[in-house]
N, C-alpha and C positions, 0 to 999 in steps of 0.2 A: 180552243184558244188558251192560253199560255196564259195565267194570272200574273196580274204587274205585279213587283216586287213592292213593298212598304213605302208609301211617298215619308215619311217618318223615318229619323233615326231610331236605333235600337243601342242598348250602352249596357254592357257586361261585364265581368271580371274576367280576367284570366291569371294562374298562379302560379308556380311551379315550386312553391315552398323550399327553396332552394337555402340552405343553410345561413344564419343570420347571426350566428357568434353568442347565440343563447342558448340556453338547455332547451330540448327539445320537446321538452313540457308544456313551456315556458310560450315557443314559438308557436305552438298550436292554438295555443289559450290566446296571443294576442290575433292569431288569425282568424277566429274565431270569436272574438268580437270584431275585427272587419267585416267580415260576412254578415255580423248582427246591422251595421252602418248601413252597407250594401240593400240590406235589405229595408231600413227604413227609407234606404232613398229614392228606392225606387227603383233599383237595377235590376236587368233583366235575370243575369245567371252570374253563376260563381262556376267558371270552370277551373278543373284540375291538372298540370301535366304527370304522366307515370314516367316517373326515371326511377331508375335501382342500383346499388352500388355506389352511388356517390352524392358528394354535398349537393347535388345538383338538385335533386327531388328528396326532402324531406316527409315525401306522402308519396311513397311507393305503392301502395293499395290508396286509391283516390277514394273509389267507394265506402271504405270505412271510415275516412276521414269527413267525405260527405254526409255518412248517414250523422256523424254529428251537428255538422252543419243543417242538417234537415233538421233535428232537434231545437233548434235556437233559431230558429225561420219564421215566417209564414207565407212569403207571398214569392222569395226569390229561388230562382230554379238553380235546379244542379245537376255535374255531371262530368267527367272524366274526360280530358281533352287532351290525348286520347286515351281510351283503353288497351293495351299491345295484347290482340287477340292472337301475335305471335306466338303469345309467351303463354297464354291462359287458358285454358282447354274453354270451348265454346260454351258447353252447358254448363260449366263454372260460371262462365261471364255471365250468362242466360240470366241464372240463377239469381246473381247479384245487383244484375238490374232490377228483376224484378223486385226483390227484399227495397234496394232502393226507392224503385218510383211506389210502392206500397208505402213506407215508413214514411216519405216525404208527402204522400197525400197526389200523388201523380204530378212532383215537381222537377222529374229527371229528365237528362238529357244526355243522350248515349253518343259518343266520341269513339270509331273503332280507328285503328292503325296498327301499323306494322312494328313500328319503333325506326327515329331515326341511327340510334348507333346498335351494332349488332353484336360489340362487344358485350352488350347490358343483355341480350339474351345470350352469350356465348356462356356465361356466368354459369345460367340455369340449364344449359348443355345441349341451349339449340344451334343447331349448326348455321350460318349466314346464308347458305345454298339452298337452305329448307326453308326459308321465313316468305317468300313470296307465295310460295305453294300452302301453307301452314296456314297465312293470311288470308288466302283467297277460300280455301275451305271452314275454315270457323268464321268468316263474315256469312257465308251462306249459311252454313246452320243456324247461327245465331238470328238472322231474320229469319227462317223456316222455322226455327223455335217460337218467334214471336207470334205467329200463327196457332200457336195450341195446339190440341191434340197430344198425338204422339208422335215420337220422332224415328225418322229411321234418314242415315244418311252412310256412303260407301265411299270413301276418298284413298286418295293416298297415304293421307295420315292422320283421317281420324273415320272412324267406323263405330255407328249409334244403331242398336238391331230393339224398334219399337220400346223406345223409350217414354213411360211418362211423364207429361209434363205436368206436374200438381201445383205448378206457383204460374202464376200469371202478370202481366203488370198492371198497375191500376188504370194507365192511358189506352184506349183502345185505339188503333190495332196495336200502336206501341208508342213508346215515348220516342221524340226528334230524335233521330239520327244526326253527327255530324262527320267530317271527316279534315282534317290541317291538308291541305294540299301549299305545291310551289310548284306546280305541271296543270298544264290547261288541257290535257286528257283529261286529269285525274278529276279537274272540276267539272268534263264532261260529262260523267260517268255520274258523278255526284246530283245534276240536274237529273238526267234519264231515270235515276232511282231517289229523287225526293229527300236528299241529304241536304245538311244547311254545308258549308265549307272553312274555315279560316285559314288566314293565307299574311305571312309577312314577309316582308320586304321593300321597298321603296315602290311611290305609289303607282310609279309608272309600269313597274314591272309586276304589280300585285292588278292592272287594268288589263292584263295580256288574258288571266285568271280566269278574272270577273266575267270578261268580252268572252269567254269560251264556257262559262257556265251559260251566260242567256243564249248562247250562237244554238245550244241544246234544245232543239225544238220539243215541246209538249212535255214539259218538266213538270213531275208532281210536286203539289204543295205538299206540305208536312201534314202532321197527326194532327196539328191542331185549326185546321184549315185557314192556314196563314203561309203567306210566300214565302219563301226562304230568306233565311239570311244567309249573307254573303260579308264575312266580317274581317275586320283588318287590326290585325294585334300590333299595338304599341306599346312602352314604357313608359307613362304620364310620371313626372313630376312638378308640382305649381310651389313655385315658393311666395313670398309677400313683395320678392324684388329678384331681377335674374341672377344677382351676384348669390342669394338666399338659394336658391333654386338649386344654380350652378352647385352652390357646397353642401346642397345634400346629395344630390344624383350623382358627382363624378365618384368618390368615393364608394358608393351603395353598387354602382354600376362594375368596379372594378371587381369587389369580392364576390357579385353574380357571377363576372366573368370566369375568376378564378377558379369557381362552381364548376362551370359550364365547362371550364375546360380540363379538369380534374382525370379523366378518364382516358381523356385523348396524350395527356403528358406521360398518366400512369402507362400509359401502352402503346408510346412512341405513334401514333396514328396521326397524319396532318388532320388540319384544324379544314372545320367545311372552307370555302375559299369565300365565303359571302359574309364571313363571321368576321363585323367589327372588330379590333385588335386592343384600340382605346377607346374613351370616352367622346373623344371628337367626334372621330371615325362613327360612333354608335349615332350621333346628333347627325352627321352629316349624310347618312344612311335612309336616315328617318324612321330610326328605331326605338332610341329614344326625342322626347317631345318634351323640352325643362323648359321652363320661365314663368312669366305670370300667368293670371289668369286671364287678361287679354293676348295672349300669345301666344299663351296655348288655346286657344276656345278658336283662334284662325284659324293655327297654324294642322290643328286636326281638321277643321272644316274642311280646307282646300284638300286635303294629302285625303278624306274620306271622296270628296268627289273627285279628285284625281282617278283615284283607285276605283271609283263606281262601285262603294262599298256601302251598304247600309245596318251597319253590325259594327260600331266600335269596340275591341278588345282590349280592355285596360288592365293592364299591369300596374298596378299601383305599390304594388310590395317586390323589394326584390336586394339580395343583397343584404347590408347591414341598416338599409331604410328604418329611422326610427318611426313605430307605429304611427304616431303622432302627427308624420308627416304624412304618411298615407291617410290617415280620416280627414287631413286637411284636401287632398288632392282629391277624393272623393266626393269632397261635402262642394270642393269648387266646381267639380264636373256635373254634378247635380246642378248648382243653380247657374253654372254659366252656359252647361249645354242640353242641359237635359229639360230641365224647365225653358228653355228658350228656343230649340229645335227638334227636341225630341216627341 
């Protein structure tokens, strides 16, 4: 029998340290007391996205930016959302998990993927026609590694002749698994093999997702014998009034953009066709979620059950957002939905 999913919200971070017009010193130190917030309030996890090459990702190695974040913790989980095992030889990855869920006290949480742009591993001279095949072979060693022992594996592009494994991670058999899907295979795959998912988009087409992760008969729970989550990433900003709201998000919203689309100008490549263009477009989407905190504390409720989502993913940083704003939008999501739904 199929364990029910969480009658409970669950409420996260998610980040992608994407360039904010400060030294880069600077922008980690104030991320890093977010995370410190996060964790007093009680959020579940601090995820990371890996971009390389551009404003886009300011934490191109997430794990080492998390093992700081595990330093300044105690209770909130971490982890790489995702890790491009395209790009990272598997017992590398192996490796780094485990260093992670060790240092953190077994508060990791492993993110594998592909990578969505392929220009970003073209960089490191993997070719675009290799990354699926690349992918599919370091995700299976990577859990055959979590297994212990020694490793031996024969692919086409990676070959491990009894390897051993001397670092372990501190979660037994391993720390959560998760994986970004936008394909309701790819959430089916995720059910059959006990991955959690996150999934953006508008809520009706992030329910196509959801409905094809449960449609997965005899889905394993996770490591920590808890039902998966099934989480839905937004852009939260909560102002005192929506005209407040409105003038911190449009602005913060435009320079992530310009982030985001940094790579794709440098190298003439069309823009995904689902990608917001402006600020409206991003609200009218339902990507970003600006106003008070009665209108934002709906207007996520409904678009969470719309979606048949029980994993809110909060973007609370993004762009040139001043910190200030973000511990305010956190400190409202705590007590307007987390203490009240969660």
């Amino acid at each position: 029998m199929r364990k029910a999913l969480p009658s409970k919200l669950a409420f996260g971070i998610f980040d992608h340290l994407d360039e904010d017009g400060s030294a880069i010193g600077r922008q980690y130190a104030d991320r890093l007391r977010l995370a410190e917030a996060c964790d007093r309030l009680g959020f579940y996890a601090y995820h990371l996205a890996e971009h390389h090459c551009s404003p886009h990702g300011r934490g191109p190695s997430p794990n080492l930016f998390l093992s700081s974040v595990a330093q300044r913790t105690r209770q909130l989980r971490l982890g790489p959302l995702v890790m491009l095992l395209s790009l990272c030889h598997p017992l590398r990855a192996f490796e780094e998990i485990c260093m992670l869920d060790q240092l953190s006290g077994g508060r990791a949480e492993t993110g594998m993927g592909r990578g969505s742009l392929p220009i970003e591993l073209g960089y490191f001279g993997v070719d675009a026609d290799a990354v699926p095949g690349r992918y599919l072979e370091a995700s299976e060693i990577l859990m055959q590694a979590m297994r212990g022992g020694t490793l031996s594996y024969r692919g086409q592009h990676f070959e491990l002749n009894d390897v051993p494994l001397t670092l372990e991670p501190h979660q037994r058999p391993h720390p959560p698994t998760w994986i970004a899907t936008t394909r309701p295979e790819s959430a089916r795959w995720a059910a059959a093999n006990g991955a959690n998912i996150a999934c953006v988009g508008p809520a009706s087409f992030v329910r196509k997702i959801t409905d094809a992760f449960r449609s997965e008969e005899g889905h394993k729970t996770d490591t920590n014998n808890q039902a998966s989550f099934l989480g839905l990433l937004r852009m939260i900003v909560v102002g005192r009034s929506p005209d407040h709201a409105y003038s911190l998000a449009a602005p913060a919203f435009e320079r992530w953009l310009e982030s985001f689309k940094f790579l794709y100008d440098l190298n003439a490549i069309p823009f995904p066709p689902n990608l917001p263009l402006t600020f409206d477009a991003a609200i009218e989407s339902e990507l970003c979620v600006v106003g008070t905190a009665a209108f934002v504390r709906q207007a996520l409720l409904d678009q969470l059950e719309q979606a048949g989502a029980n994993y809110l993913l909060c973007q609370v940083a993004f762009g040139d957002l001043p910190l200030d704003a973000s511990l305010y939008t956190v400190e409202t999501i705590q007590s307007e939905l987390m203490e009240r739904v969660g």
